[in-house]
Phi, psi and omega in degrees: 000148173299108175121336200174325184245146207224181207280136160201157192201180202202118161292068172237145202246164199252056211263152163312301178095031175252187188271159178292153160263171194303329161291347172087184180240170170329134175236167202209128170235114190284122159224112204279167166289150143174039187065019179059016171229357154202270146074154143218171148288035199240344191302321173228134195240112219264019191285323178324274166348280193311292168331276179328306199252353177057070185219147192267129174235155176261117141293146173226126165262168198209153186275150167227185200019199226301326190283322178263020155182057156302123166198126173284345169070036201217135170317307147002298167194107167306299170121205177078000202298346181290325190302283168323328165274341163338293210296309165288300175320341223258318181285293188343293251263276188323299216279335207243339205303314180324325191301301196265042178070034145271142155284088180335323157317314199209117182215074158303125189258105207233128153170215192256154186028275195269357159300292213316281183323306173318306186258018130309004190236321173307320188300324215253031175263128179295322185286016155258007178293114169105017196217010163186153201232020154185186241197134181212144170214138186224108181067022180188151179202161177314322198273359193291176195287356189240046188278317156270157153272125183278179200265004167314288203280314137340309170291302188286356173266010163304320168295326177308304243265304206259332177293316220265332195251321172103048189249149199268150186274273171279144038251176194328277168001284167331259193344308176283339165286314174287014169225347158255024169252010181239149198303118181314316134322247192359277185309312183292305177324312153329283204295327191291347149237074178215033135097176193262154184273152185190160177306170183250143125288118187267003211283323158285331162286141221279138076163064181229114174311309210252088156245155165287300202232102184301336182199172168299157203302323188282305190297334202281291171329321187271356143238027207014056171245086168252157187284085172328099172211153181281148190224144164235118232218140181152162176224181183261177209237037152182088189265346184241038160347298184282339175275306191278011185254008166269341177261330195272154191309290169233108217278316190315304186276019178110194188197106184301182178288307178290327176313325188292329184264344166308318215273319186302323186267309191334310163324304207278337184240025166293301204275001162292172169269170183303132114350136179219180176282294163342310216202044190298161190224131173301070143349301185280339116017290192303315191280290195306343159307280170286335179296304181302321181250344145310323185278138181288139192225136012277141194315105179262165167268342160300093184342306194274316154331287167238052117326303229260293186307321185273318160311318176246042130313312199266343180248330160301297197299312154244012162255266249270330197292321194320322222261341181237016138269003173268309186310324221263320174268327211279322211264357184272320202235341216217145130357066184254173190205113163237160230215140117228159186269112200251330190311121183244129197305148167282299201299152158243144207268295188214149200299135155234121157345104191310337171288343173266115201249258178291069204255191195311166208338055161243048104301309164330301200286327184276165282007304193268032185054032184294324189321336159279332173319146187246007163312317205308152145325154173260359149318327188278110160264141189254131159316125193289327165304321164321295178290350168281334172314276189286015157302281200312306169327285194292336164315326165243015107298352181250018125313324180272315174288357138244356167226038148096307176293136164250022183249049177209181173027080171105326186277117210230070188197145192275105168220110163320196136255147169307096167223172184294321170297335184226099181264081178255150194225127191279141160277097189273106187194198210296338179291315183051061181242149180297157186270157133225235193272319158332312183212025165222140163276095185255356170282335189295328182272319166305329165310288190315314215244324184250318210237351161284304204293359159265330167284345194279315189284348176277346191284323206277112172273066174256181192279004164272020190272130145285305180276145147317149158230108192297144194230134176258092182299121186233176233243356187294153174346275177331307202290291160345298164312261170356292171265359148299296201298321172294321200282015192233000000 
């Protein structure tokens, strides 16, 4: 970090064990998950891959939580520093991979949830331009709603920050001289329970030589300045399974009508900012918005119905609209492939509720090959549908990372490419059919993408509103909640 802590980042590769070819070979650069607040690169082992599909791969570790994206929204700590070791792993890659039979040509940059994001973020960074020719983001991407940190919120976790450390809060400085005289396990442990950490956009802050992200991910696309590469792109069709089974009362049994509409707005007004006098915001405006297109009509009450209505409330909102509206800019110049993952492993890893079908990185294990690990327990026998599952899987990732199409050598199934007159998304399960009216919800991402974010701008009672806004009171729980409090 700037001022004490200084840029560091870690390599370790992956070879075939074949002879080079003249071209040297494909090369992958992993960048793991964990929210940009915990993770390594040791978690999954990419030897399977690599072997299988003859491709030399990179891990790049990168800091993560406070030491890697701390930011004061100030020249002081811009922030982003995690990014930044991408970016040196990123060069690194580029100027050295020939030594080890890579190819300097063909570098794919790939990963997950906070990789996914990550590498959604290189496309739209100039300093990763020119440092890699193609692209995967798997379950996280630049547009999902949590791809950034506002600089609101960042600023008020300073005060936590200082409080928490015993560091005087301003002026900045201060603060940072005084967390860097404390250990570093000591501080990231600290920090780790103060909510997950993430990028800036830095680019508006004043007097800073160095940016990573000149503007927000939506503004940068929509004027097309993206990194030009082909990207393959996509989520599983229930990612935060495991987050709501920690919220729902009783999960087994379903999800009653007011629980459903408590967890649906607790959703929705996670990612607004605090309420204010100045700028107060119509909650029920919001609620009543997604309540119209989640609720089952004529209105039903089946618990497991709508269970069912709130996973693909929750995998629609913060995955899949963000990943098809990245598709929608990435697909005007490039190659894009967008995917959801439908596959439910047969083999069992870890007991899961039979009503949870795909949650967040059970997609993973047929990518890296586990069916093959020869690490597992030996308890674990893997279901032979399963080992035809991570053929096909790795095959046609490892079809994209070399020649872009991933429907080819060996693969004996159709996946279009992605575009706006024909926006086809492959379903991946035994089938492997393209989408349509049939088995994609394709009204859900207009919603997400075209007609919330205007209802999001109709919530705000602020004191510049021209127009009136009418509020329609409707009898639900939330709503009831919501003006006991303003009446109080």
């Amino acid at each position: 970090m700037k001022g004490g802590w200084t840029m560091a980042f870690s390599c370790s590769m992956d070879s075939n064990g074949s002879s080079t070819p003249g071209e040297g070979w494909p090369v992958v650069i992993w960048f793991h998950p964990g929210l940009f607040s915990n993770g390594n690169t040791a978690l999954w082992d990419g030897s399977v891959l690599v072997v299988k599909q003859k491709l030399l791969l990179v891990t790049a570790a990168y800091r993560i939580n406070i030491l890697g994206f701390l930011t004061t929204a100030d020249s002081a700590s811009p922030g982003n520093y995690g990014l930044f070791d991408q970016v040196a792993a990123l060069q690194w890659v580029k100027n050295k991979i020939n030594i080890f039979g890579g190819s300097v040509k063909n570098i794919t940059i790939f990963g997950h949830e906070a990789g996914g994001v990550s590498v959604g973020l290189h496309m739209l960074s100039p300093l990763s331009s020119g440092l890699f020719s193609k692209a995967i983001a798997m379950s996280g991407n630049s547009l999902v709603p949590w791809a950034t940190k506002s600089k609101e919120s960042e600023l008020s976790r300073l005060a936590i920050i200082s409080e928490k450390f015993g560091c005087p809060h301003t002026p900045h400085t201060a603060l940072l001289d005084c967390l860097r005289k404390i250990e570093a396990l000591e501080l990231a442990k600290g920090a780790s329970e103060l909510g997950p950490w993430g990028p800036v956009v830095d680019g508006d802050i004043f007097n800073v030589s160095k940016v990573f992200l000149p503007a927000d991910p939506l503004t940068l696309l929509m004027e097309g300045k993206i990194n030009k590469v082909p990207i393959m792109l996509g989520y599983t069709n229930m990612e935060d399974a495991f987050l709501f089974t920690e919220k729902i009362e009783n999960p087994e049994m379903g999800v009653s009508r007011d629980e459903f509409e408590s967890l649906l707005l607790d959703q929705i007004t996670m990612e607004l900012p605090d309420t204010n006098d100045t700028c107060p915001i119509n909650y029920q405006h919001l609620l009543d918005a997604v309540l119209f297109y989640y609720s089952p009509q004529p209105q039903a009450s089946d618990p497991n119905f709508l269970r069912q209505k709130l996973m693909d409330f929750a995998t629609e909102k913060k995955y899949g609209a963000g990943a098809y509206l990245l598709a929608t800019y990435t697909s005007t110049d490039n190659p894009t492939f967008l995917y959801r993952f439908d596959y439910k492993l047969k083999t069992t890893l870890v007991e899961i509720p039979d009503w949870i079908e795909v949650p967040n990185f059970f997609d993973l294990p047929l990518v890296w090959g586990m069916p093959y690990w020869p690490a597992l327990p030996l308890q674990v026998i893997w279901n032979s549908a399963d080992r035809r599952m991570t053929d096909m899987v790795m095959t046609m990732w490892g079809n994209f990372i070399k020649s872009t199409n991933p429907a080819q050598n060996g693969i004996h199934l159709k996946w279009e490419p992605f575009t706006k007159d024909s926006p086809g998304v492959l379903i991946i399960d035994r089938n492997f059919n393209m989408s349509d009216m049939t088995n994609f919800d394709y009204k859900a991402f207009s919603f997400w993408n075209d007609y919330y974010p205007k209802v999001k701008e109709g919530a705000y009672f602020c004191c510049n509103t021209t127009k009136p806004i009418f509020i329609h009171k409707t009898l639900s729980k939330a709503y009831m909640f919501l003006t006991d409090q303003t009446d109080h």
